[in-house]
C-alpha positions as CSV (number, residue, x, y, z in Angstrom):
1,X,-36.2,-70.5,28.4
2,X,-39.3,-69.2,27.1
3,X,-41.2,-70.7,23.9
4,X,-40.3,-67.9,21.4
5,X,-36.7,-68.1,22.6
6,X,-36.9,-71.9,22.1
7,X,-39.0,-71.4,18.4
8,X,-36.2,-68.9,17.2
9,X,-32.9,-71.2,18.3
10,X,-34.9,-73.8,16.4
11,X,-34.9,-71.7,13.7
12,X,-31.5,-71.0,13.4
13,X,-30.3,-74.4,14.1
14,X,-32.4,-75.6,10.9
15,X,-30.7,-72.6,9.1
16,X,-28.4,-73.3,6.4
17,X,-26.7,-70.7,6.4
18,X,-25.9,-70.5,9.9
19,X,-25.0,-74.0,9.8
20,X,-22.4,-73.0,7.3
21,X,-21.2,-69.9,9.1
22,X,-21.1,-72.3,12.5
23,X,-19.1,-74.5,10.9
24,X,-16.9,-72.1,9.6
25,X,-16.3,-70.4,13.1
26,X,-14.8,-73.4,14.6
27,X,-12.7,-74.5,11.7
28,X,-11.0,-70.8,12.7
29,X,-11.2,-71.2,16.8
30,X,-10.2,-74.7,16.6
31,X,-6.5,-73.6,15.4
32,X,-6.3,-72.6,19.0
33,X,-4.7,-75.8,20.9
34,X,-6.6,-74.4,24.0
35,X,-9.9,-74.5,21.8
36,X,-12.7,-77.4,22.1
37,X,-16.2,-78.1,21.3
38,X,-17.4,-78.0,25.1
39,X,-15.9,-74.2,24.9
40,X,-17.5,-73.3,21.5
41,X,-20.7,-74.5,23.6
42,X,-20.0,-71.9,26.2
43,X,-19.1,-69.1,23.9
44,X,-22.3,-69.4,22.0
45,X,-24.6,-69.8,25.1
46,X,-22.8,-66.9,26.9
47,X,-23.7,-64.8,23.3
48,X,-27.2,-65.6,23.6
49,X,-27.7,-65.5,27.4
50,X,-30.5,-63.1,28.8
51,X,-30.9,-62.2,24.8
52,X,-34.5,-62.1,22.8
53,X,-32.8,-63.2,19.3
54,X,-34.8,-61.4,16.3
55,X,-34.3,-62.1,12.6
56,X,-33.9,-59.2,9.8
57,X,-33.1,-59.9,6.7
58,X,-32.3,-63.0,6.5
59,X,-29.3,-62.1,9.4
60,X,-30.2,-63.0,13.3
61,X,-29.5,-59.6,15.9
62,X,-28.2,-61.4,19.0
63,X,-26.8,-59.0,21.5
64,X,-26.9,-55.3,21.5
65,X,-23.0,-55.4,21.7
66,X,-22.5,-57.5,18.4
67,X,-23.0,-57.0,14.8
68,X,-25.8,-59.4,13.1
69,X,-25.0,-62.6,12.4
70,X,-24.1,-64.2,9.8
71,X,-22.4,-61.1,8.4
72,X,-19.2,-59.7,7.8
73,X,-18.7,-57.7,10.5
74,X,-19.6,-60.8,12.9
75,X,-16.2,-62.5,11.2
76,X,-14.2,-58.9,12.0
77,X,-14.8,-58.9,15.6
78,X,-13.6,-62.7,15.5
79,X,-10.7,-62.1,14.1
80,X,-9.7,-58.2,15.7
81,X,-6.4,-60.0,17.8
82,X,-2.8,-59.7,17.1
83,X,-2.2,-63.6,16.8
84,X,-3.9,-65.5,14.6
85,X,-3.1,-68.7,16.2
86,X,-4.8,-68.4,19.1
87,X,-7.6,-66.5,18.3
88,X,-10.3,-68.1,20.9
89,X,-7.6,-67.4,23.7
90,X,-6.8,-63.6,22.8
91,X,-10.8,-63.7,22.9
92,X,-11.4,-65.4,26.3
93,X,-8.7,-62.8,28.1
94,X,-10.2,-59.2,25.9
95,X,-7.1,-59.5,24.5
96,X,-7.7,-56.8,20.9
97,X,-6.5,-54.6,18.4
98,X,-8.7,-53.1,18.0
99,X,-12.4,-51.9,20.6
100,X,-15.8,-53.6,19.4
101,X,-17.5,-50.4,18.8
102,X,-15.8,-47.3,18.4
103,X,-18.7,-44.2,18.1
104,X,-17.9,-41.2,16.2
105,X,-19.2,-37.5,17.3
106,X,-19.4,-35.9,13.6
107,X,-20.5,-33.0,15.2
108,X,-21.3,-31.3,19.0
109,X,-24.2,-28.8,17.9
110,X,-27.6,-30.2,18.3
111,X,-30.9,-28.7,18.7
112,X,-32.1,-30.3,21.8
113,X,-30.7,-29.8,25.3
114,X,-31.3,-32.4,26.8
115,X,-30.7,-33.1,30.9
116,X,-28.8,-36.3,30.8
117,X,-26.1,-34.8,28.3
118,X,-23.0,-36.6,27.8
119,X,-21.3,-33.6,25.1
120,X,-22.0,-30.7,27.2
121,X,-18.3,-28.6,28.9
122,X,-16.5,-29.8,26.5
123,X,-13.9,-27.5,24.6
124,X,-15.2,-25.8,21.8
125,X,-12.4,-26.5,19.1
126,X,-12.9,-26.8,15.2
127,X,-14.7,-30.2,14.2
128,X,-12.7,-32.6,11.8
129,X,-13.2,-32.4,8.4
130,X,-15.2,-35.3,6.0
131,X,-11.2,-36.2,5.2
132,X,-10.2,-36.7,8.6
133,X,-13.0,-38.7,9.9
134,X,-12.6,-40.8,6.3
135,X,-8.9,-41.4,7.7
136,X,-10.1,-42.2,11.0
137,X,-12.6,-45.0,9.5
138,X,-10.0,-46.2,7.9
139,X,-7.6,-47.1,10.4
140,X,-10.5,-47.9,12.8
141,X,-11.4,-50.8,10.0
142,X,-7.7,-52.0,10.1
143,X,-7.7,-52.6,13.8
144,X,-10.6,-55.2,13.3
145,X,-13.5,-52.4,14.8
146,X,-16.6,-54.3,13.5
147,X,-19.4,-52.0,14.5
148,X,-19.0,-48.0,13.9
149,X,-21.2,-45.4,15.7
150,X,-22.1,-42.0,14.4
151,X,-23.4,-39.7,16.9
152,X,-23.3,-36.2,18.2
153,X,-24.7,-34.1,18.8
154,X,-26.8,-34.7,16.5
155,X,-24.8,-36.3,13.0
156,X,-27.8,-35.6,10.7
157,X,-27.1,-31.8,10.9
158,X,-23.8,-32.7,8.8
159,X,-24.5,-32.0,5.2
160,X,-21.6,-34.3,4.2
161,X,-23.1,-37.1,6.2
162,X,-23.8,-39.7,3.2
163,X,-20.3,-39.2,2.5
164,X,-19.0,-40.3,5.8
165,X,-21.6,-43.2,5.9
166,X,-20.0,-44.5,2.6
167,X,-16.9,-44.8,3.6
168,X,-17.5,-47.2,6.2
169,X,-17.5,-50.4,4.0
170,X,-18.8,-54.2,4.8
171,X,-16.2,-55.0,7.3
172,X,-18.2,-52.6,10.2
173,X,-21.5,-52.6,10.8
174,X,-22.3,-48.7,10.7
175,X,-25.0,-47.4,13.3
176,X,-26.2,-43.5,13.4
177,X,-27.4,-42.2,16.5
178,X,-29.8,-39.2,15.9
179,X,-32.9,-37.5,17.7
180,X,-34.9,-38.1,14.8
181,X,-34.0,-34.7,13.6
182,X,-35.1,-33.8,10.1
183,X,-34.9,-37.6,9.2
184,X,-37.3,-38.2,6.6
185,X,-38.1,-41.0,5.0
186,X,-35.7,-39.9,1.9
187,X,-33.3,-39.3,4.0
188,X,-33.5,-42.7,5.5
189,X,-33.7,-44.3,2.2
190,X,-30.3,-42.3,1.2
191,X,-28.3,-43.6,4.3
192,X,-28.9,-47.3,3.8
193,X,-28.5,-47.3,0.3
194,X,-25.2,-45.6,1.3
195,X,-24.2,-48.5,3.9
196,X,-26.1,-47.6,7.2
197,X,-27.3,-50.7,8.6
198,X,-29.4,-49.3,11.5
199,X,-30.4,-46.6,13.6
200,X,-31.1,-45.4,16.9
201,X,-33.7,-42.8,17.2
202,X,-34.1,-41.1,20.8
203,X,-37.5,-41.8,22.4
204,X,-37.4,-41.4,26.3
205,X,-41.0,-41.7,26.8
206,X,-44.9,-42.9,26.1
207,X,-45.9,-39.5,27.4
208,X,-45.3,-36.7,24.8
209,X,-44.4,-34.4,27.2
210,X,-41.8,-36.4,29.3
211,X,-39.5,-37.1,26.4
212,X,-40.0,-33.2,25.1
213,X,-39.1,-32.1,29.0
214,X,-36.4,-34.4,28.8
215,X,-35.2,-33.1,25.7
216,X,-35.8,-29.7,26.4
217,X,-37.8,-29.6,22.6
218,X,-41.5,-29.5,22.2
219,X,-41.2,-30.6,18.7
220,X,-38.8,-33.6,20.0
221,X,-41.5,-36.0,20.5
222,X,-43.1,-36.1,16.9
223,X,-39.6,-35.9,15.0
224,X,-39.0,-39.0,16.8
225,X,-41.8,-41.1,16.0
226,X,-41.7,-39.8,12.4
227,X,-38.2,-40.7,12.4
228,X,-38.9,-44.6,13.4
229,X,-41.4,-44.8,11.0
230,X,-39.2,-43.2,7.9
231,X,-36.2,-45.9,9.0
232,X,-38.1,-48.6,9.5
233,X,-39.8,-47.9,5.9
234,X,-36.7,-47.6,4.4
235,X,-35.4,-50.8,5.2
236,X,-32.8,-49.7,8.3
237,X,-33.3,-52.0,11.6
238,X,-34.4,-49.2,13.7
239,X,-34.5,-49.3,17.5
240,X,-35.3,-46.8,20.2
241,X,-33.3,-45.2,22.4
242,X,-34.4,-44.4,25.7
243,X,-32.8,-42.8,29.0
244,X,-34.7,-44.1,32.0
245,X,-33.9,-41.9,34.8
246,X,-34.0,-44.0,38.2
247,X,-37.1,-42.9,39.6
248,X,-39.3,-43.5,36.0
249,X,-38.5,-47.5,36.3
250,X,-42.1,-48.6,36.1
251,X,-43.2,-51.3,34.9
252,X,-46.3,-49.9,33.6
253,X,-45.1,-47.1,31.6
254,X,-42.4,-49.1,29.8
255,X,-44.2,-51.6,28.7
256,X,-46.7,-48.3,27.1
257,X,-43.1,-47.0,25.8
258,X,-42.3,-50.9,23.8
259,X,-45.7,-50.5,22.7
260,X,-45.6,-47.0,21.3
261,X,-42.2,-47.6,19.8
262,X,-42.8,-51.3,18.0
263,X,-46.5,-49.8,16.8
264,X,-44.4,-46.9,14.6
265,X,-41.8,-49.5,13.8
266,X,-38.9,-50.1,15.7
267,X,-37.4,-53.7,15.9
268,X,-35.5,-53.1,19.1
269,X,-35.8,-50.9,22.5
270,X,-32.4,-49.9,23.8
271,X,-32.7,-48.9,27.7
272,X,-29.8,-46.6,28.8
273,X,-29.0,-45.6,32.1
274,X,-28.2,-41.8,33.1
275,X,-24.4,-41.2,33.3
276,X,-22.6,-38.9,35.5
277,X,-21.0,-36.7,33.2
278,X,-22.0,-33.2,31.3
279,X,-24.8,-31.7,31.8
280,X,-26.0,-33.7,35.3
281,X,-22.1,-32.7,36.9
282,X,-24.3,-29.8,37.4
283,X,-27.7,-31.6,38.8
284,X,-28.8,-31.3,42.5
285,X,-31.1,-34.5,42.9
286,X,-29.0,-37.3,41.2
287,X,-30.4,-39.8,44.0
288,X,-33.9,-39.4,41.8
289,X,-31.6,-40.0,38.1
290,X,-29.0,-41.8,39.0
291,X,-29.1,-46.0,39.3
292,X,-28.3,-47.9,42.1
293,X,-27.8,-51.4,42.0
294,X,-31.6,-52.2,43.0
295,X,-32.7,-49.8,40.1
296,X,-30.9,-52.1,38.0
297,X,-31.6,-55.8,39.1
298,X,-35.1,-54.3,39.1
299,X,-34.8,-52.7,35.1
300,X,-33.2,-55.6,34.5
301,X,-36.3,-58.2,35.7
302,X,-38.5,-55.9,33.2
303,X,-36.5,-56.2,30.4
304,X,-36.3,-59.9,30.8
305,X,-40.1,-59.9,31.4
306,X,-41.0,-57.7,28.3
307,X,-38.4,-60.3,26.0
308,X,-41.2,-62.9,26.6
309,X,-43.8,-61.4,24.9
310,X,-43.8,-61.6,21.1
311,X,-46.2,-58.3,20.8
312,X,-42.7,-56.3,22.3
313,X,-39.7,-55.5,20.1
314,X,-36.6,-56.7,21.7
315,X,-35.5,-54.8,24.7
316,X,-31.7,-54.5,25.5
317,X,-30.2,-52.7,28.9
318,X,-27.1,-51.5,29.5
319,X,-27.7,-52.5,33.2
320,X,-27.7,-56.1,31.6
321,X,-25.1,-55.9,28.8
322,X,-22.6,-54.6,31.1
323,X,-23.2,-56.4,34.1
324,X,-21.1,-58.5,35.4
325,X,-23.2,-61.1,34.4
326,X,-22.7,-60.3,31.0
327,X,-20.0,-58.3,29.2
328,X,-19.1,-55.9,32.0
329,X,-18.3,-52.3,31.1
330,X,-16.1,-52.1,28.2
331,X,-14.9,-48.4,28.6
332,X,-11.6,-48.4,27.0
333,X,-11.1,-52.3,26.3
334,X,-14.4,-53.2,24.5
335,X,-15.9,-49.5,23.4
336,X,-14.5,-46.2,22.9
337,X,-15.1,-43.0,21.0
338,X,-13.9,-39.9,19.4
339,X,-15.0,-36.4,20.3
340,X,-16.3,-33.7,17.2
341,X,-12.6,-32.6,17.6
342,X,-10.4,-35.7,17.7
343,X,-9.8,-36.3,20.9
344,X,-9.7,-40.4,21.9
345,X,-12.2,-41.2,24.8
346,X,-12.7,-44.5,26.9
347,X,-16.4,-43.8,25.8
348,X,-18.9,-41.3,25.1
349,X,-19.8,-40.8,28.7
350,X,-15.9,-40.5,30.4
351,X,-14.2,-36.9,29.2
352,X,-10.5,-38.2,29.4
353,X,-8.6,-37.7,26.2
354,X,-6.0,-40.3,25.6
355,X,-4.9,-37.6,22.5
356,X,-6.1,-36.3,19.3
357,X,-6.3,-39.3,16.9
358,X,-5.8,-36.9,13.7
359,X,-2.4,-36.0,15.2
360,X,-1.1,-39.3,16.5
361,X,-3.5,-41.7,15.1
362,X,-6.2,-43.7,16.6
363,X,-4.0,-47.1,16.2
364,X,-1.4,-45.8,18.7
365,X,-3.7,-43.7,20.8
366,X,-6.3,-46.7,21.1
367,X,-3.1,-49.1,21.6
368,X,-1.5,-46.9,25.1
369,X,-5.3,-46.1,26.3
370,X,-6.2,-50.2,25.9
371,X,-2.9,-50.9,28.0
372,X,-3.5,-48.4,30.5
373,X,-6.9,-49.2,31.1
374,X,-6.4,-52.9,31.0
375,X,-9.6,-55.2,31.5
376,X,-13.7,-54.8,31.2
377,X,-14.5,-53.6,34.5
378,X,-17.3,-54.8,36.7
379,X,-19.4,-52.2,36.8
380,X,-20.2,-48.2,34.9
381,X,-16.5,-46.7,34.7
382,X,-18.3,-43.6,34.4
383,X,-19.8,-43.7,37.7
384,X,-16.8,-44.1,39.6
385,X,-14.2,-42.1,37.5
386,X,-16.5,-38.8,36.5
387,X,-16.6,-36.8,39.7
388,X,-12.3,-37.1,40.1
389,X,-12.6,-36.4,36.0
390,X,-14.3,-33.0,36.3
391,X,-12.8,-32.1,39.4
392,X,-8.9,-32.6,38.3
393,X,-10.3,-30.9,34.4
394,X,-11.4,-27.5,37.1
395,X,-14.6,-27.7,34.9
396,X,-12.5,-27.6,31.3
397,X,-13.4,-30.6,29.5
398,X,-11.6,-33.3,28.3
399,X,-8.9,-33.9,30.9
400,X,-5.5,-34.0,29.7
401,X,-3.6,-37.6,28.8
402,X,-1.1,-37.2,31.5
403,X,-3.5,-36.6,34.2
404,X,-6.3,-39.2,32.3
405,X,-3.5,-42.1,32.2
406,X,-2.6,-41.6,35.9
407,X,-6.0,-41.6,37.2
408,X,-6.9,-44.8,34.7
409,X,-3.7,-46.7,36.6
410,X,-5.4,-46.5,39.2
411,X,-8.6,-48.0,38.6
412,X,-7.7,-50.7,36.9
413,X,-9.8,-54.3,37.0
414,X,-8.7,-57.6,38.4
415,X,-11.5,-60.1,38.3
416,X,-13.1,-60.2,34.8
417,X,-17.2,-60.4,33.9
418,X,-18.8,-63.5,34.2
419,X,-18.7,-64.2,30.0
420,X,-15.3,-64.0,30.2
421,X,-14.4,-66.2,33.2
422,X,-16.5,-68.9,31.7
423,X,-14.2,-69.0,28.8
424,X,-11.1,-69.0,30.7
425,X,-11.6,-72.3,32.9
426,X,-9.9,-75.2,32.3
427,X,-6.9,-73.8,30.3
């Protein structure tokens, strides 16, 4: 453990109110008979594990995958299980009612094009309506969702975006995924005093013209660095976004990109990994995009590197958050997301609908697509499942339930992620 690790646990362990908030935790978990203080050990180590821990105001960010803590939201993820009496046991086995995240696609028009696409084949229905999504929020907040995505597309091209923002109250913690499209610093200012609490700005690059390539968008470059600056000024916790395709992991050049992106303002680097799905179903030379499991151990050994160094924001993976080291890949059980028209995904990145949520609503579509899927899988559900996805859809996105619940039965996980199986020993 390294010294600004060590200096920020201290921290919190002086903290009164995280002290409070501790305390509080395992006055709920300890209703579980199953429960014990060597286990409350393990499940706060396993949170922290492989994390660079950051304060903002006055709340500590501890994994990519959770909400801030103390906060709100922290105590909704807690508590999203159907008993109450053994919470810390419904927790240990992924047993919900509700996903972690759920991310929204307000809209599926954007004005970038970029390579990696996750929204492109998809049917071209009418979008839901400010009401609907407002519905959808709703219900999503009932289930226990703590964090809630916007994303596209590109959200900011809704004109009824504050709106949709507001309605997401203190029990989520609400995240907007954007380009950095037309986000000034006005704009920025208007979404957190409407209830945003951060934002993820796309920035694949150091080098200008990489990320507009990328992008497809000469202009893509400056909106995003503008846009990191206007969030960060107006008070939202702002992190970076940025798709590393396999043959761009260099050490060298990310540590120029953390650079670039904590100089204009942003508290945290997100690395994402190219998915098989949309516009790269299409692509000829996936071996130089596409990850392999030496890509990642090696993206992996750089983010843990870069986490050391106090003059870099903090990096986060998917390659390490859903490892099975970590969390695994929560497609389904953990994560899922709605399309611009209502239908229920696994995630953003695997075109199976499980049904249109405005029509059947999310709680029982979530509910059959949490029991078909079953576990956090070991490994990208994307990867495996999108090739069979596209080729059973004939190339007309999303496929069908009947189809998606047959092929989902099939690949269905046994042996849980490493966080997990600690918790479950010695029951």
């Amino acid at each position: 453990m390294n010294i600004t690790k060590i200096k920020i646990l201290l921290e919190m362990s002086l903290d009164k109110e995280v002290i409070k908030h501790l305390l509080k935790i395992n006055k709920i978990l300890k209703e579980d008979k199953k429960f014990n203080i060597v286990k409350y050990i393990k499940l706060l180590y396993n949170m922290q594990k492989g994390e660079k821990i950051i304060k903002f105001n006055h709340q500590y960010i501890i994994s990519t995958f959770l909400p801030p803590f103390p906060s709100d939201a922290f105590y909704t993820n807690l508590m999203a299980v159907e008993d109450k009496k053994n919470i810390f046991t419904q927790q240990a086995y992924a047993k919900r009612s509700g996903p972690i995240s759920c991310y929204l696609s307000l809209t599926h028009k954007c004005p970038n094009n970029c390579v990696y696409c996750s929204a492109k084949n998809r049917d071209e229905e009418e979008e839901l309506t400010v009401k609907e999504w407002k519905t959808i929020i709703k219900d999503l907040q009932e289930m226990k969702t703590c964090i809630i995505g916007l994303t596209g597309g590109e959200p900011l091209i809704r004109e009824d975006i504050l709106e949709i923002v507001q309605a997401i109250d203190h029990r989520s913690t609400a995240i907007l995924f954007t380009s950095g499209y037309n986000l000034t610093y006005k704009k920025a200012k208007e979404l957190k005093e409407n209830g945003l609490f951060g934002i993820g700005i796309s920035l694949d690059s150091h080098d200008k013209e990489i990320h507009n390539r990328n992008r497809k968008d000469e202009n893509a470059f400056d909106f995003a660095l503008k846009a990191i600056k206007n969030a960060n000024r107006a008070g939202l916790y702002t992190f970076a976004q940025t798709v590393i395709l396999k043959d761009h992991i260099n050490e060298d050049a990310m540590f120029k990109l953390f650079t670039v992106a904590k100089k204009h303002g942003a508290h945290e680097v997100k690395v994402l990994e190219p998915i098989l799905s949309g516009s790269l179903l299409d692509e000829k030379k996936l071996d130089e995009i596409l990850y392999d499991s030496e890509s990642r151990a090696k993206l992996i050994k750089i983010q843990h590197k870069a986490n050391r160094r106090k003059d870099f924001p903090k990096i986060t993976s998917f390659a390490y958050t859903e490892s099975e080291s970590k969390f695994g890949c929560g497609a389904g059980t953990q994560h899922s997301y709605i399309s611009a028209v209502g239908d229920l995904y696994p995630c953003d990145f695997v075109p199976m609908s499980f049904g249109k949520v405005q029509t059947i609503g999310i709680k029982k579509a979530w509910k059959e697509m949490n029991d078909t899927i079953g576990i956090p899988k070991i490994g990208c559900f994307a990867q495996k499942i999108n090739k069979q996805v596209y080729k059973q859809s004939q190339g007309k996105l999303p496929l069908q339930m009947k189809e998606a619940k047959e092929l989902c039965s099939k690949h269905k996980s046994k042996r849980f992620p490493k966080y997990y199986r600690s918790l479950q020993r010695w029951f």
